[in-house]
TORZA-590005 format. One record per residue (C-alpha): residue number from 1; residue in three letters; x, y, z. Coordinates in nm, 4 decimals. Layout:
BEGIN
+-----+------+----------+----------+----------+
: seq : type :     east :    north :       up :
+-----+------+----------+----------+----------+
: NUM :  ALA :        X :        Y :        Z :
...
+-----+------+----------+----------+----------+
//
This chain:
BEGIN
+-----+------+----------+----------+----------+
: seq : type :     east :    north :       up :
+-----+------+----------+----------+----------+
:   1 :  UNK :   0.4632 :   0.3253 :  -3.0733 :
:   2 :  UNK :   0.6381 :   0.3430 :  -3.4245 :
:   3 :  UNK :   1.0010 :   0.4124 :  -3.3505 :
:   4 :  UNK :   1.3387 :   0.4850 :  -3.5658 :
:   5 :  UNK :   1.7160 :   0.5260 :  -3.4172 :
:   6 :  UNK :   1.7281 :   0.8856 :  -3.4065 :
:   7 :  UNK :   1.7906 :   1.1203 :  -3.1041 :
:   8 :  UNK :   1.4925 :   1.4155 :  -3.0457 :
:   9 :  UNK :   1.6176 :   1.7169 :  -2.8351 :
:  10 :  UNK :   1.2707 :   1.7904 :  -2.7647 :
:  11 :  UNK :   1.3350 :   1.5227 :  -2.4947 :
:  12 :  UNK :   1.4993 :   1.7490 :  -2.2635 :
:  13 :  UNK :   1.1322 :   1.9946 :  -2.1877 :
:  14 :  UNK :   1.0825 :   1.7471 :  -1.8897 :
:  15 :  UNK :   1.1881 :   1.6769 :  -1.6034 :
:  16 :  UNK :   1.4279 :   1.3856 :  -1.6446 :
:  17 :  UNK :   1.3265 :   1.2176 :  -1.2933 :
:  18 :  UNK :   1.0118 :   1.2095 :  -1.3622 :
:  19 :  UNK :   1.0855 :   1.0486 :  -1.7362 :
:  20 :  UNK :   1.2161 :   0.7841 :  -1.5535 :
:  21 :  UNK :   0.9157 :   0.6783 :  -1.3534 :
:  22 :  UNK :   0.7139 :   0.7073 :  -1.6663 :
:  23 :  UNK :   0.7682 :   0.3591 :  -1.8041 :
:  24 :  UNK :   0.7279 :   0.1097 :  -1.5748 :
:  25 :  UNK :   0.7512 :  -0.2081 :  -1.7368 :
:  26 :  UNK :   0.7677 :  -0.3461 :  -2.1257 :
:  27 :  UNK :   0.4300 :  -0.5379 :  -2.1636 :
:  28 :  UNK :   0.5441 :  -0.8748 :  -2.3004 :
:  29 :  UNK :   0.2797 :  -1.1123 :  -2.4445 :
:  30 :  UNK :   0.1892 :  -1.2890 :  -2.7983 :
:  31 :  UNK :   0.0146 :  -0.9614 :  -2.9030 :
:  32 :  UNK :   0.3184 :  -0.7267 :  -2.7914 :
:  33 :  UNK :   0.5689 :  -0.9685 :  -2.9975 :
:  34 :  UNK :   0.3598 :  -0.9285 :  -3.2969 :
:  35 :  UNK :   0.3208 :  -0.5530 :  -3.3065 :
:  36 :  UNK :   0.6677 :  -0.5336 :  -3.2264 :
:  37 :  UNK :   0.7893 :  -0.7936 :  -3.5445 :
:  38 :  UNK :   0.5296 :  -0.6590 :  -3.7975 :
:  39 :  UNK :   0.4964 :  -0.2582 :  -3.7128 :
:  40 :  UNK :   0.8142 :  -0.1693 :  -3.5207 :
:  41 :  UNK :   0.5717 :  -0.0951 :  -3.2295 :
:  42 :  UNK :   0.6164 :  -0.1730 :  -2.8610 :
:  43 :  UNK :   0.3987 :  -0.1692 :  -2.5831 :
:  44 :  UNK :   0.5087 :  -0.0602 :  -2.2251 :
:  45 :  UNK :   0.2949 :   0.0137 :  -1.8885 :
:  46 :  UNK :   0.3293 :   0.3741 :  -1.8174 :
:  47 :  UNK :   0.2217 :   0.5507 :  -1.4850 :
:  48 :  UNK :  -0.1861 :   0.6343 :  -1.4755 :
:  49 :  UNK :  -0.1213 :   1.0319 :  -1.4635 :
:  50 :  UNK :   0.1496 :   1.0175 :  -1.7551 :
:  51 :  UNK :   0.0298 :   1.2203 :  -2.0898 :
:  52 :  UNK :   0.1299 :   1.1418 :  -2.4349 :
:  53 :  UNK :   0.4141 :   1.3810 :  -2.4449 :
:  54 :  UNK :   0.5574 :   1.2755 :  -2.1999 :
:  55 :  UNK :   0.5642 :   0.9153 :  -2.2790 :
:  56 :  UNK :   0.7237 :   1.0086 :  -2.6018 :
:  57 :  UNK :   0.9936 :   1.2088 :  -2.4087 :
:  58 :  UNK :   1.0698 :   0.8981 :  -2.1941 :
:  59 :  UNK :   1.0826 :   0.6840 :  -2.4624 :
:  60 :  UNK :   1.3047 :   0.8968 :  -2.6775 :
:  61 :  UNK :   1.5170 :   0.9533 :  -2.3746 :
:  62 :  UNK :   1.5738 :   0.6224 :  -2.2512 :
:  63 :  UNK :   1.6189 :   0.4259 :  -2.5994 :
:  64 :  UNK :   1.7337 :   0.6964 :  -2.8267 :
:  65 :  UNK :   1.4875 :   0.6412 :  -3.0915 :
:  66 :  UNK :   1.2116 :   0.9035 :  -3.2472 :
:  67 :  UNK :   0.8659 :   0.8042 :  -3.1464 :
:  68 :  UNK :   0.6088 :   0.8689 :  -3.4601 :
:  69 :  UNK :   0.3003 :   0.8489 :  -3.2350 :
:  70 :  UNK :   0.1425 :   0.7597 :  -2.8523 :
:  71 :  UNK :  -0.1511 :   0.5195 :  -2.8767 :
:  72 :  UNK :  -0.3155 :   0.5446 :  -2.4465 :
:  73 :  UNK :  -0.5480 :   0.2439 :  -2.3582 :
:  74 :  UNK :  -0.6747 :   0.2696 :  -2.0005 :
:  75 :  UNK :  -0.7790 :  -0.0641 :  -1.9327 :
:  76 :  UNK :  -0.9865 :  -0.0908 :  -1.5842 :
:  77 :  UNK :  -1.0065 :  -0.3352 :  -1.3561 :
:  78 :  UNK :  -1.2349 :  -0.6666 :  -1.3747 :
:  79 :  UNK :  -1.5426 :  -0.6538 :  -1.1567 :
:  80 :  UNK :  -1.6043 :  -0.8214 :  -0.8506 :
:  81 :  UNK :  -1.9034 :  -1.0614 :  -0.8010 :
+-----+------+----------+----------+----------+
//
């Protein structure tokens, strides 16, 4: 997600308890610290039924900055042998 430090009122559409169990946790790893030095993009794991707008509400929301864009990857689960 490209962010910059501005405020969006468009934030306030949802349903502020249910921005906050949007974002569940910041994905840190080697690849995360990279898009976040080089792009100004960060990487969090959001709930499986949350949509792009919404993600950009709770993000706006909870760190005050205006999101550019929502990239989704739904990454499965390995398979058993």
């Amino acid at each position: 997600m490209n962010a910059k430090p501005t405020a969006n009122p468009n934030a306030r559409k949802y349903n502020p308890e249910r921005l906050a169990v949007v974002l569940l946790a910041p994905v840190v790893s080697e690849k995360g610290t990279f898009l976040a030095d080089k792009h100004e993009q960060v990487i969090f794991k959001v709930a499986p039924d949350a949509t792009k707008p919404e993600i950009k509400a709770a993000v706006e929301a909870m760190f005050k900055v205006e999101v550019k864009s929502v990239q989704i990857a739904n990454v499965g689960g390995k398979v058993k042998r």
